[in-house]
PDB file as gemmi writes it, atoms N, CA and C in Angstrom:
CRYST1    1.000    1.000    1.000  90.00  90.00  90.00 P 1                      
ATOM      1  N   UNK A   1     -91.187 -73.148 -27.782  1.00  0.00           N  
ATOM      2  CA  UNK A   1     -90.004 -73.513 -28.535  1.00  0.00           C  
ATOM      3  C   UNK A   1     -88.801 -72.806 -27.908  1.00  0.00           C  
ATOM      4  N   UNK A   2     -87.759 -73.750 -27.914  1.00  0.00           N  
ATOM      5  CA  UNK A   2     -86.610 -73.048 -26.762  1.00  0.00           C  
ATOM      6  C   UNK A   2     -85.609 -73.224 -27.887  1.00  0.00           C  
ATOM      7  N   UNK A   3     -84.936 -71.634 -28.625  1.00  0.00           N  
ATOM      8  CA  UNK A   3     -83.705 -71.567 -28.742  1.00  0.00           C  
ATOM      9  C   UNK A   3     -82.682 -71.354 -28.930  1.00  0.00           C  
ATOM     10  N   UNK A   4     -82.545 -71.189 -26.920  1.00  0.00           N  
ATOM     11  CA  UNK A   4     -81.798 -70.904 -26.495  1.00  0.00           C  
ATOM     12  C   UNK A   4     -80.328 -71.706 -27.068  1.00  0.00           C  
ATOM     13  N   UNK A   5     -80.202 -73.055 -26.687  1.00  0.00           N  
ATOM     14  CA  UNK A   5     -79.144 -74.022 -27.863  1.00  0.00           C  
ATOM     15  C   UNK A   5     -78.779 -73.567 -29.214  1.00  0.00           C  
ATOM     16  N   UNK A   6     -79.736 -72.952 -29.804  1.00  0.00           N  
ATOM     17  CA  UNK A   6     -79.311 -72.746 -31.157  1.00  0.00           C  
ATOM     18  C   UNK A   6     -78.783 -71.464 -31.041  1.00  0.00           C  
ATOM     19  N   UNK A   7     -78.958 -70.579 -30.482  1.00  0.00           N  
ATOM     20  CA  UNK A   7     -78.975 -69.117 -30.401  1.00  0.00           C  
ATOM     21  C   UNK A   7     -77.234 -69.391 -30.038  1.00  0.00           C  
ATOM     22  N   UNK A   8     -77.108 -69.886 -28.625  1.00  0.00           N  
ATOM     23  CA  UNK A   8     -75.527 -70.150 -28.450  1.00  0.00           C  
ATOM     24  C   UNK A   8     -74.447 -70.671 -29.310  1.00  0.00           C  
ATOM     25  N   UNK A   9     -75.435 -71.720 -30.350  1.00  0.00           N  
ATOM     26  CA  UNK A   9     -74.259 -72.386 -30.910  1.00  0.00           C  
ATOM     27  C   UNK A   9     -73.691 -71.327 -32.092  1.00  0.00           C  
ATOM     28  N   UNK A  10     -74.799 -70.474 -32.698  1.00  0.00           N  
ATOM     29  CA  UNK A  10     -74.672 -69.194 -33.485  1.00  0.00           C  
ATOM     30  C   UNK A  10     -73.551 -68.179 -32.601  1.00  0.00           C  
ATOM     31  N   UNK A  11     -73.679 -67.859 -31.334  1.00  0.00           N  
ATOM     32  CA  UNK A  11     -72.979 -67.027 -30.848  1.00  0.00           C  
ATOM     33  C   UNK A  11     -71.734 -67.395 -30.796  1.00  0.00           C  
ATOM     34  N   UNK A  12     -71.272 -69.044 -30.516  1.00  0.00           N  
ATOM     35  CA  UNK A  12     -69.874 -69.728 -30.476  1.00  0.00           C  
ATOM     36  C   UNK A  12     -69.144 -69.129 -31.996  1.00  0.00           C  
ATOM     37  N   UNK A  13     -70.162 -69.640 -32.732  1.00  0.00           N  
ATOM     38  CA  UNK A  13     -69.506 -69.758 -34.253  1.00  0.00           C  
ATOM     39  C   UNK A  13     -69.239 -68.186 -34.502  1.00  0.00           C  
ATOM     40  N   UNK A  14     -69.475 -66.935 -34.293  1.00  0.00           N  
ATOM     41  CA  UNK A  14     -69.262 -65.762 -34.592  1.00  0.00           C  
ATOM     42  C   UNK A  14     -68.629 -65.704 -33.929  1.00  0.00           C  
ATOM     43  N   UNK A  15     -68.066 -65.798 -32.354  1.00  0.00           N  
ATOM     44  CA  UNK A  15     -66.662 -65.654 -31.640  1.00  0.00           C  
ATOM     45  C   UNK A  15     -65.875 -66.243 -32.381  1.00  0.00           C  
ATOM     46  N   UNK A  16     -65.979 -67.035 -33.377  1.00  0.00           N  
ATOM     47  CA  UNK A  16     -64.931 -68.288 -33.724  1.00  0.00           C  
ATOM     48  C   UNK A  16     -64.567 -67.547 -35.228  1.00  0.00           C  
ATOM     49  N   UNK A  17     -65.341 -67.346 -36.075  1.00  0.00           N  
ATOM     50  CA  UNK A  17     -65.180 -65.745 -37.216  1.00  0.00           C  
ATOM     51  C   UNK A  17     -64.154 -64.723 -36.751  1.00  0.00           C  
ATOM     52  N   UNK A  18     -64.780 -64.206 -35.241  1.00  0.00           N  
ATOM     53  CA  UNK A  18     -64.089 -63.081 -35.283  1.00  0.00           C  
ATOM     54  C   UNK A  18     -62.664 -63.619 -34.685  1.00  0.00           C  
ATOM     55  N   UNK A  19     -62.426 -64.427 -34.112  1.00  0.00           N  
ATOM     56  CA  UNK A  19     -61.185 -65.020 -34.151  1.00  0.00           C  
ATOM     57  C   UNK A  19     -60.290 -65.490 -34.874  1.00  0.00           C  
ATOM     58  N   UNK A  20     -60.826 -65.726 -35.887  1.00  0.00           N  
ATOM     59  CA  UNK A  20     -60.115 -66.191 -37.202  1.00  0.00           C  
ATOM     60  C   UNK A  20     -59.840 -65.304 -37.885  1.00  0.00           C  
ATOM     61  N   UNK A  21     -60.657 -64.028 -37.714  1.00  0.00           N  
ATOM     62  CA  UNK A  21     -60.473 -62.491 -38.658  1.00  0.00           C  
ATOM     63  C   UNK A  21     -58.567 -61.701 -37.749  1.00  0.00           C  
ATOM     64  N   UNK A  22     -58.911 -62.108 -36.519  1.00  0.00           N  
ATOM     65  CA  UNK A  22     -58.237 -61.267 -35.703  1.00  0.00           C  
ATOM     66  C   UNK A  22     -56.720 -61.715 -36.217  1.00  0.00           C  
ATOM     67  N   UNK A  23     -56.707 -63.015 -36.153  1.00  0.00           N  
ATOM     68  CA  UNK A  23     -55.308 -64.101 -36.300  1.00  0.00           C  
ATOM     69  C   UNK A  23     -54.956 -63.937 -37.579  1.00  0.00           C  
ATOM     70  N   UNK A  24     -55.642 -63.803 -38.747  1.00  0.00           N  
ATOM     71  CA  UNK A  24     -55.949 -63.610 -40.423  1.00  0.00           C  
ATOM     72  C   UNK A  24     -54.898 -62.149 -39.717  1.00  0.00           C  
ATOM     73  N   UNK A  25     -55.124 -61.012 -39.202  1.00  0.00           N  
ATOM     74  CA  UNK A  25     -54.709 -59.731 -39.346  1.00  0.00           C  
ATOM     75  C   UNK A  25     -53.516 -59.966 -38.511  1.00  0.00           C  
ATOM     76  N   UNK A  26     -53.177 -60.623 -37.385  1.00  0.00           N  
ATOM     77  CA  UNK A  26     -51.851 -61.350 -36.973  1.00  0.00           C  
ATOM     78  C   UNK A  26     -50.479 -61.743 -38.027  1.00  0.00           C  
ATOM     79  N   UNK A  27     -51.311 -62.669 -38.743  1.00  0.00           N  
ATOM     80  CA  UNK A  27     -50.577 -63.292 -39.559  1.00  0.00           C  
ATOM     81  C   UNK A  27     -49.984 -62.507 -40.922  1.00  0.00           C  
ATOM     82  N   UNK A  28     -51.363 -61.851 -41.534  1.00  0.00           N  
ATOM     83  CA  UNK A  28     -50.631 -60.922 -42.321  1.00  0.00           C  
ATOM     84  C   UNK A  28     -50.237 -59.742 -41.807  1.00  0.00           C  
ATOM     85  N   UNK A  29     -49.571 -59.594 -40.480  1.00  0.00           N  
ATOM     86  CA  UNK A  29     -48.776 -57.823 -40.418  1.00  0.00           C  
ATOM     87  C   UNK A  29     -47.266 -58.501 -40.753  1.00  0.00           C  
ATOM     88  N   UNK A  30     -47.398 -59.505 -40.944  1.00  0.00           N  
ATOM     89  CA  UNK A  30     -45.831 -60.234 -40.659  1.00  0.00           C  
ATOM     90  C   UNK A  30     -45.677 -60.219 -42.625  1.00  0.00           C  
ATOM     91  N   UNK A  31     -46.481 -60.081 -43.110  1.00  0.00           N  
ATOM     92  CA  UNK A  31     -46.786 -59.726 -45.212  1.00  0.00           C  
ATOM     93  C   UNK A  31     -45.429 -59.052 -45.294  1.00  0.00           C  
ATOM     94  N   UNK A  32     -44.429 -59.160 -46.284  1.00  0.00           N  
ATOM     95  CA  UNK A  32     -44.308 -57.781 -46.898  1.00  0.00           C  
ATOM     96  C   UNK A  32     -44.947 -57.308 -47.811  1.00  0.00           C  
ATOM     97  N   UNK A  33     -45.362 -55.653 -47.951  1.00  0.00           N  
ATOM     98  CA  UNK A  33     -45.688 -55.678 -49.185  1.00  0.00           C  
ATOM     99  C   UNK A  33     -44.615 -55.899 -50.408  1.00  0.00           C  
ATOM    100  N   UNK A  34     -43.789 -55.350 -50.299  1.00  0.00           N  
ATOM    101  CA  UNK A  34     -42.766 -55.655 -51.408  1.00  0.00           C  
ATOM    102  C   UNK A  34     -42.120 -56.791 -51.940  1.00  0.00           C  
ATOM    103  N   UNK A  35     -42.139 -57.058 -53.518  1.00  0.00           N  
ATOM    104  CA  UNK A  35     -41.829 -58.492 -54.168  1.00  0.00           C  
ATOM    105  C   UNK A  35     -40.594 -58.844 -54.442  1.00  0.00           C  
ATOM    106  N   UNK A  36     -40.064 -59.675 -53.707  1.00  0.00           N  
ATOM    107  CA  UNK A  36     -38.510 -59.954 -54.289  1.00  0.00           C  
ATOM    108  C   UNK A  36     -38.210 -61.115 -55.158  1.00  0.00           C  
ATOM    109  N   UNK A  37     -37.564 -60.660 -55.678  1.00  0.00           N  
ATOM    110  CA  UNK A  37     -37.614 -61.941 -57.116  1.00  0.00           C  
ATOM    111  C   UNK A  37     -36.259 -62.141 -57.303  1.00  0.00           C  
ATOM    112  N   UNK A  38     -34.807 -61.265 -56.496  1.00  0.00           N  
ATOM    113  CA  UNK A  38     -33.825 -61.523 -56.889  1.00  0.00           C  
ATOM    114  C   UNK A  38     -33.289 -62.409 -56.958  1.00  0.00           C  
ATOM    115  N   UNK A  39     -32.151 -63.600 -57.092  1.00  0.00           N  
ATOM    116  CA  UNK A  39     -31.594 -64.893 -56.577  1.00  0.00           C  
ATOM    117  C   UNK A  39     -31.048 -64.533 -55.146  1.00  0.00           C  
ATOM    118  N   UNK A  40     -30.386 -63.795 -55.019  1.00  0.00           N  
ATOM    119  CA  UNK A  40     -29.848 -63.652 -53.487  1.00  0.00           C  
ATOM    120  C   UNK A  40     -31.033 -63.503 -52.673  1.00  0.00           C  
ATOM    121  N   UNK A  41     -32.181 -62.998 -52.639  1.00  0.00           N  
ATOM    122  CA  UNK A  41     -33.313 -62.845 -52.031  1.00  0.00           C  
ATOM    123  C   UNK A  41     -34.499 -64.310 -51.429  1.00  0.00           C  
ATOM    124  N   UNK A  42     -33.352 -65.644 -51.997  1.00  0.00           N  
ATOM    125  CA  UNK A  42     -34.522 -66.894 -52.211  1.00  0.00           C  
ATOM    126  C   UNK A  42     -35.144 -67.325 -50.492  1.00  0.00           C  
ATOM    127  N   UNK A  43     -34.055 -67.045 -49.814  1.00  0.00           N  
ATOM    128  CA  UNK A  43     -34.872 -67.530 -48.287  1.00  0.00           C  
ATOM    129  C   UNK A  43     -36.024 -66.239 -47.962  1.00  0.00           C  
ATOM    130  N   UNK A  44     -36.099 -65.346 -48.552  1.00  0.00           N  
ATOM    131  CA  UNK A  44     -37.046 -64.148 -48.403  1.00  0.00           C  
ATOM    132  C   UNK A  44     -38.446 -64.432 -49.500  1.00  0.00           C  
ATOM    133  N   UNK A  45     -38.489 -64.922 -49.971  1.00  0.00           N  
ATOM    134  CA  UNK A  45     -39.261 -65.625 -51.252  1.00  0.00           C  
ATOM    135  C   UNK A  45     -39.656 -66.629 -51.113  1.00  0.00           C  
ATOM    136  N   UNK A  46     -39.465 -67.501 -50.344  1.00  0.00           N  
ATOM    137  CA  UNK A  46     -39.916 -68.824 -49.720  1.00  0.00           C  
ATOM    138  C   UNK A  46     -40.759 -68.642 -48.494  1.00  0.00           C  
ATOM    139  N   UNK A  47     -39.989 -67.751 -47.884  1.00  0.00           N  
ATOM    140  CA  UNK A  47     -40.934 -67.035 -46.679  1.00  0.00           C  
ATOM    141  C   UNK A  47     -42.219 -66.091 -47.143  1.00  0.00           C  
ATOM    142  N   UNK A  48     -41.930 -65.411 -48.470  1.00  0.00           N  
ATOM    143  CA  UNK A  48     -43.150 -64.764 -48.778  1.00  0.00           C  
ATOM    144  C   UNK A  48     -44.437 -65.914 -49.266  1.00  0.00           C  
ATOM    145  N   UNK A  49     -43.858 -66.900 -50.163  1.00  0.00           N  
ATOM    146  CA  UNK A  49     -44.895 -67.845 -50.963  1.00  0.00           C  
ATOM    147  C   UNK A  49     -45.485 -68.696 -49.237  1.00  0.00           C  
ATOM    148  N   UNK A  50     -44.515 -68.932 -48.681  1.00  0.00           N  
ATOM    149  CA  UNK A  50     -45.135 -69.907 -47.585  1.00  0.00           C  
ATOM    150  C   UNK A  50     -46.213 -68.999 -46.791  1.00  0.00           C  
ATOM    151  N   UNK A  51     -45.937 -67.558 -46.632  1.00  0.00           N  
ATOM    152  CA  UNK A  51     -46.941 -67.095 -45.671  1.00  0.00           C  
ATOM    153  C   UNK A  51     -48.004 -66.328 -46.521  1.00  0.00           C  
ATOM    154  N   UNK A  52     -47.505 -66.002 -47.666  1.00  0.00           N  
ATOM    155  CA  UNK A  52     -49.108 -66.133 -48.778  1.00  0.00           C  
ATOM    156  C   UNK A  52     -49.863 -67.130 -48.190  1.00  0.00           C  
ATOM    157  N   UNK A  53     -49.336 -68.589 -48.937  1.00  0.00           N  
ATOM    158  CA  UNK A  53     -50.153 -69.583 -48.783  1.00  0.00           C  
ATOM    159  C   UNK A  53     -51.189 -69.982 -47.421  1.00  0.00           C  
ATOM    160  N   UNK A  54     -50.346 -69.448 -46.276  1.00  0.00           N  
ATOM    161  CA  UNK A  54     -51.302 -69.437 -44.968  1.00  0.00           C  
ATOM    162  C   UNK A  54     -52.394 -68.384 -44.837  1.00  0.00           C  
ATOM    163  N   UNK A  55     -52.179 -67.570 -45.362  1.00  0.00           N  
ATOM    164  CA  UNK A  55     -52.973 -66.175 -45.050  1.00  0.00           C  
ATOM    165  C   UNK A  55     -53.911 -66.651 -46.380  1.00  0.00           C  
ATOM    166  N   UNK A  56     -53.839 -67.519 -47.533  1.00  0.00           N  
ATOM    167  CA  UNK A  56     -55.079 -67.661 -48.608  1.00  0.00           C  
ATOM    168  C   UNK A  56     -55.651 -68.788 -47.612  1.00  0.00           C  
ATOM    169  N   UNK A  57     -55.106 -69.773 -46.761  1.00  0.00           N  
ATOM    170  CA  UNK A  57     -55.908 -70.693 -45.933  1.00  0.00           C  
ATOM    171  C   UNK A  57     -56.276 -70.496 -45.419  1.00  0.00           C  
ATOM    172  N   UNK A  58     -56.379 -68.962 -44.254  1.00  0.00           N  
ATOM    173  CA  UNK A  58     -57.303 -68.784 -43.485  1.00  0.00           C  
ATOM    174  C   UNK A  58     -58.387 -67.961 -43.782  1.00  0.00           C  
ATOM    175  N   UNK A  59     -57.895 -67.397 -45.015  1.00  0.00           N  
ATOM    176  CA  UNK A  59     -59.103 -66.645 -45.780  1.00  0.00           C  
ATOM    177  C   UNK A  59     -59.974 -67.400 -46.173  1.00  0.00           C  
ATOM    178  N   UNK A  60     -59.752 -68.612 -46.847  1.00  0.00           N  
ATOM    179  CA  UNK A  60     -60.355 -69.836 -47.101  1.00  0.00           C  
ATOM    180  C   UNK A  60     -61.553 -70.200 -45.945  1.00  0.00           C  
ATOM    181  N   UNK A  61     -61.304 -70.671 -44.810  1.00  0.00           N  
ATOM    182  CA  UNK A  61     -61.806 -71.071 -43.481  1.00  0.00           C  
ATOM    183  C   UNK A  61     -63.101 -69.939 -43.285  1.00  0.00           C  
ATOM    184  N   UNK A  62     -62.188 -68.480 -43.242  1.00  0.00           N  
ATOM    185  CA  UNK A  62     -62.408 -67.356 -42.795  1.00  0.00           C  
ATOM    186  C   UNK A  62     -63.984 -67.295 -43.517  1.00  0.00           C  
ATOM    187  N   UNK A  63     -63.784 -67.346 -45.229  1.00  0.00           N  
ATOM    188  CA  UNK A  63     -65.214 -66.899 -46.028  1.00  0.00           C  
ATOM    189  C   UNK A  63     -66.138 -68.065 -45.428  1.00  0.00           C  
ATOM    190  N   UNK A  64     -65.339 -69.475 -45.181  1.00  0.00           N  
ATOM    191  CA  UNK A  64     -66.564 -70.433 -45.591  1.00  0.00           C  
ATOM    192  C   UNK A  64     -67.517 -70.311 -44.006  1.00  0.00           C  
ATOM    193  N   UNK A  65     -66.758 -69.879 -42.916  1.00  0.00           N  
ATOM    194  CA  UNK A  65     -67.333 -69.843 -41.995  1.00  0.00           C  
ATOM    195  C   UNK A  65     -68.151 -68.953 -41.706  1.00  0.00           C  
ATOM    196  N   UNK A  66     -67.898 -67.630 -42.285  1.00  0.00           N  
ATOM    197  CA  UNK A  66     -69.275 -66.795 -42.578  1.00  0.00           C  
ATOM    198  C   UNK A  66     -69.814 -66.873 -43.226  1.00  0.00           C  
ATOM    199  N   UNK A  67     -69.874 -67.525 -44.133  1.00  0.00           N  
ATOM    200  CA  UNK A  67     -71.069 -68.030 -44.933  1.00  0.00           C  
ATOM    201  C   UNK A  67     -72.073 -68.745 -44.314  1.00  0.00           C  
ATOM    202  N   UNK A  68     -71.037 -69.973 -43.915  1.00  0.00           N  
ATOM    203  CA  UNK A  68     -72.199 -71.013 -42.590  1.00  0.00           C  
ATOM    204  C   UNK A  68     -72.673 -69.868 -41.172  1.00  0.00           C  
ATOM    205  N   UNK A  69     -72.260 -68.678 -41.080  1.00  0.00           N  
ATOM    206  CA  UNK A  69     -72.951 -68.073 -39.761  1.00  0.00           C  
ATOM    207  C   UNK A  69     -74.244 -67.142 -40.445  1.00  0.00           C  
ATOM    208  N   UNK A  70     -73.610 -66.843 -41.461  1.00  0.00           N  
ATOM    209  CA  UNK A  70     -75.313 -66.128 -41.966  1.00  0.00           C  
ATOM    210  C   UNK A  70     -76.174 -66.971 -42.897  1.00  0.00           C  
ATOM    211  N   UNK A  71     -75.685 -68.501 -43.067  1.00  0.00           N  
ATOM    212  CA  UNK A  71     -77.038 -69.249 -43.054  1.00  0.00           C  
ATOM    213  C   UNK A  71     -77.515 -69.515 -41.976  1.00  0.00           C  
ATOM    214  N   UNK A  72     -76.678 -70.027 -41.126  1.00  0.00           N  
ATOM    215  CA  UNK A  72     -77.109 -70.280 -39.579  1.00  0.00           C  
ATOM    216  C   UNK A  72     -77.983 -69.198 -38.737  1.00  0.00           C  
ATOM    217  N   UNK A  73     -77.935 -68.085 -39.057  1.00  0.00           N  
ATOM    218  CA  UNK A  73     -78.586 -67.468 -38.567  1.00  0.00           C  
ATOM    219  C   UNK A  73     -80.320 -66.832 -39.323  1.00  0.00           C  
ATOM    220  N   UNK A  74     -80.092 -66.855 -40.675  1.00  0.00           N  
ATOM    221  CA  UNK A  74     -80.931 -66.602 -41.308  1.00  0.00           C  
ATOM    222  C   UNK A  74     -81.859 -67.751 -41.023  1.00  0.00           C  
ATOM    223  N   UNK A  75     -81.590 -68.965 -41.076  1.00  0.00           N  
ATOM    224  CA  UNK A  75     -82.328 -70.030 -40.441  1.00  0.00           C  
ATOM    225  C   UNK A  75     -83.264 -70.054 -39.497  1.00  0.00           C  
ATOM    226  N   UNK A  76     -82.390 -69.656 -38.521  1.00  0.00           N  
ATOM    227  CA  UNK A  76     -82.467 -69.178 -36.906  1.00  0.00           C  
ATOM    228  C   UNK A  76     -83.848 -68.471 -36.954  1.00  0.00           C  
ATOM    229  N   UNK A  77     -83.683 -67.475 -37.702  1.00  0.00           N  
ATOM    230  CA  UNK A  77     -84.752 -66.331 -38.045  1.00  0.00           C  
ATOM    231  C   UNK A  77     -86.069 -66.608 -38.280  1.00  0.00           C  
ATOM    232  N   UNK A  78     -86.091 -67.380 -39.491  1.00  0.00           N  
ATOM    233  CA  UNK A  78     -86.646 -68.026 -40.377  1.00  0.00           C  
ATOM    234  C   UNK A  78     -88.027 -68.588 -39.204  1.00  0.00           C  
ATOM    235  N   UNK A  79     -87.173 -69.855 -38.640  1.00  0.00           N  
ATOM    236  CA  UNK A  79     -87.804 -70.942 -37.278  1.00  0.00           C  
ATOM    237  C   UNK A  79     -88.227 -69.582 -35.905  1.00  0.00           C  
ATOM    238  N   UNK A  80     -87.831 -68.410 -36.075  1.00  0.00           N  
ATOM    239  CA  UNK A  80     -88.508 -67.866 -35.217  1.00  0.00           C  
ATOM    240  C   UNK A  80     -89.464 -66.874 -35.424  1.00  0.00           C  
ATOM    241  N   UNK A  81     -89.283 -66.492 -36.809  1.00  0.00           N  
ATOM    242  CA  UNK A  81     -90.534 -65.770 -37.329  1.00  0.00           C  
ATOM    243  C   UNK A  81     -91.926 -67.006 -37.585  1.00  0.00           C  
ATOM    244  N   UNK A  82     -91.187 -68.139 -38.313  1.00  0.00           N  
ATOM    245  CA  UNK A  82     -92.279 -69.093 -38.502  1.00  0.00           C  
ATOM    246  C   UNK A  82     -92.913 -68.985 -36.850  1.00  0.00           C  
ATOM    247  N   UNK A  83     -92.339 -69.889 -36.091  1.00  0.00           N  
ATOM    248  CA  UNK A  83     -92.894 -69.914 -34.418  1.00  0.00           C  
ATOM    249  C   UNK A  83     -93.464 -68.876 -34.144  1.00  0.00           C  
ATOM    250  N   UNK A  84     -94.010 -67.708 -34.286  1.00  0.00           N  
ATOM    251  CA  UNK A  84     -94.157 -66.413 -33.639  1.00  0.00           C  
ATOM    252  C   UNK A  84     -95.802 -66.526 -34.685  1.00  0.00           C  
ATOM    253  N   UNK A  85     -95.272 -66.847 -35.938  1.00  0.00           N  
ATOM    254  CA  UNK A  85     -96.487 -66.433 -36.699  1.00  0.00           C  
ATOM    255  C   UNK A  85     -97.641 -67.714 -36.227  1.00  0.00           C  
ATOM    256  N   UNK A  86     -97.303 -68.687 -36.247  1.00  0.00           N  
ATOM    257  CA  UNK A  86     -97.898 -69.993 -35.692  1.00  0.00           C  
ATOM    258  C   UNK A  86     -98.531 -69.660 -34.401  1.00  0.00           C  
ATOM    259  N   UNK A  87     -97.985 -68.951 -33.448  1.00  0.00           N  
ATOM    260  CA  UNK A  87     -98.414 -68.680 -31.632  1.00  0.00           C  
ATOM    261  C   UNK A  87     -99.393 -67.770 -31.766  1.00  0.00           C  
ATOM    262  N   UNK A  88     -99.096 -66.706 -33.000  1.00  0.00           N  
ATOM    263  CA  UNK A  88    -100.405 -65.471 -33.154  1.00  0.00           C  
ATOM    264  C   UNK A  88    -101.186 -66.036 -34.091  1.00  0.00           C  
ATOM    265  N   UNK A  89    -101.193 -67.244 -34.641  1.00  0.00           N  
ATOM    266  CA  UNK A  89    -102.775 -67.922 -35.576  1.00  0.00           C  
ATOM    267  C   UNK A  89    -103.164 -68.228 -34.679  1.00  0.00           C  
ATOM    268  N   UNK A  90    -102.946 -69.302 -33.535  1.00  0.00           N  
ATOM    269  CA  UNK A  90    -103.830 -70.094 -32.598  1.00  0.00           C  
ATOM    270  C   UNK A  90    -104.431 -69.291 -31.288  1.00  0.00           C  
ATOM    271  N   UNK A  91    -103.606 -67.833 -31.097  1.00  0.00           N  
ATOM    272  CA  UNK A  91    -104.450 -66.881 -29.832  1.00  0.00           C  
ATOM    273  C   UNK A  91    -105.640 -66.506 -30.768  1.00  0.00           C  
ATOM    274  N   UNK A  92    -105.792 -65.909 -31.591  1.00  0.00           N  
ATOM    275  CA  UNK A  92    -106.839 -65.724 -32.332  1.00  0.00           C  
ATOM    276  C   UNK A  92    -108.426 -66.577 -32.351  1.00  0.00           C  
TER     277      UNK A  92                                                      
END                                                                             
């Protein structure tokens, strides 16, 4: 049983996590922490809600894609413990 294919496509998808983590920490250094609510403050407040909203979308992406890498891999596991246990019934 070869896999090697699966093993890579697992390794793509965790470069692709940690890329999305890296850009996630890009995007929010540009955050303020501080809340402005004044009226003179509204182009600063538009800029805060708009880059909230990007930084909850890539958090979004961010969870669902590690989720799919540690099923993907637990899987992975799974098909290679099964295979391993299957190769040591039949030497027997």
């Amino acid at each position: 049983m070869n896999l090697v294919p699966y093993i890579l496509g697992w390794s793509v998808l965790g470069i692709v996590v940690v890329v999305l983590a890296i850009y996630r920490s890009l995007v929010a250094r540009r955050e303020e922490d501080s809340l402005h609510v004044m009226a003179g403050e509204a182009p600063i407040i538009a800029e805060q809600q708009r880059l909230g909203k990007k930084v909850e979308h890539i958090e979004a992406w961010g969870k669902t894609l590690t989720a799919v890498l540690v099923v993907y891999g637990l899987v992975l596991a799974a098909i290679y413990l099964y295979h391993a246990w299957q190769v040591s019934n039949t030497i027997q």
